[in-house]
C-alpha positions in Angstrom: 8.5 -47.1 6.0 7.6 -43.9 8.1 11.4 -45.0 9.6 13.1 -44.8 6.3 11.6 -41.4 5.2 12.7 -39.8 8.7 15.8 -41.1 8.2 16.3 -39.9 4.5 15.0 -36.3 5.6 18.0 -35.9 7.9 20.0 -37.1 5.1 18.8 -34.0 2.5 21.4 -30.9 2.3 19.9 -28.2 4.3 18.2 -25.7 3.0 20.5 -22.5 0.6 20.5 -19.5 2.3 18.6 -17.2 -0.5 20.9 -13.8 -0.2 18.9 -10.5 -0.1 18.0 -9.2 -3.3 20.4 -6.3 -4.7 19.9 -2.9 -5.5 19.7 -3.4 -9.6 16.9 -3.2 -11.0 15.1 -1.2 -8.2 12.5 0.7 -9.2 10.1 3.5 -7.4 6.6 4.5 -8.9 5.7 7.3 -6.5 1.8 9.2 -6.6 3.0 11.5 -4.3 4.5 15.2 -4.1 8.1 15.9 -4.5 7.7 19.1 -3.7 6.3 20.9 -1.1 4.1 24.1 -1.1 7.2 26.8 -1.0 9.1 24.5 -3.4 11.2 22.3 -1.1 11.7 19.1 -1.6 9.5 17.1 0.8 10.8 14.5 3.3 9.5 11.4 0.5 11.5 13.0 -2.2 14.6 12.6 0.5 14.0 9.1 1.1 13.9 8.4 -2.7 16.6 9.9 -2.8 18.4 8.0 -0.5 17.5 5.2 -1.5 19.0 5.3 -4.8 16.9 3.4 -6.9 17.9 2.9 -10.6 14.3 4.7 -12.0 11.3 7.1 -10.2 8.2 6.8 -12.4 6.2 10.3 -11.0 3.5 12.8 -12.4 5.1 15.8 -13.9 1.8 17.7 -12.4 -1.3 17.1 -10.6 -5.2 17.2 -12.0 -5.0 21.2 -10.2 -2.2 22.1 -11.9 0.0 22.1 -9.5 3.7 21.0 -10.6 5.9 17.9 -8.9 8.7 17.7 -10.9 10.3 21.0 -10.3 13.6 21.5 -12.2 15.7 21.5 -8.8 14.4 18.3 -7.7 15.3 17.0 -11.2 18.7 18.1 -11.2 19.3 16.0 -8.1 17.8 12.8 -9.1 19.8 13.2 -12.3 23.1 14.0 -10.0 22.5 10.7 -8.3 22.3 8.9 -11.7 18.8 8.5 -11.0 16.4 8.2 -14.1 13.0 9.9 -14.1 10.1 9.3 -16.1 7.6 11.1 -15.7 3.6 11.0 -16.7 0.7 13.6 -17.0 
């Protein structure tokens, strides 16, 4: 019996290869700043960037006020075809 099932395993197709999952439908929900204290886009916002992901979910501001989404940093997510939505 034990025979029979080691010969039937060798007899299964191997396993599929499972490709890497694509860019669609990647999204980023970032907590973080996107801008920096003299209003430069900070080294996360880059890599965001970069990465090209279809949507950013950010806060437009912080509990102190401080803004995130400056209109700059905006215009370049928007020049990548790069959705933003945004919270407060």
């Amino acid at each position: 019996m034990v025979e029979a099932a080691a010969a039937a395993f060798f007899l299964l197709p191997p396993n599929p290869i499972i490709p890497f999952a694509k860019t669609e439908n990647f999204y980023v929900i970032y907590y973080g700043h996107l801008v920096g204290g003299r209003g430069e886009m900070t080294e996360q916002a880059s890599r965001i960037l970069a990465a090209g992901p279809e949507l950013v979910i950010v806060p437009h501001s912080f509990p102190d006020g401080e803004p995130n989404l400056m209109l700059e940093v905006h215009q370049q997510f928007k020049g990548q075809g790069i959705k933003v939505l945004t919270y407060i």
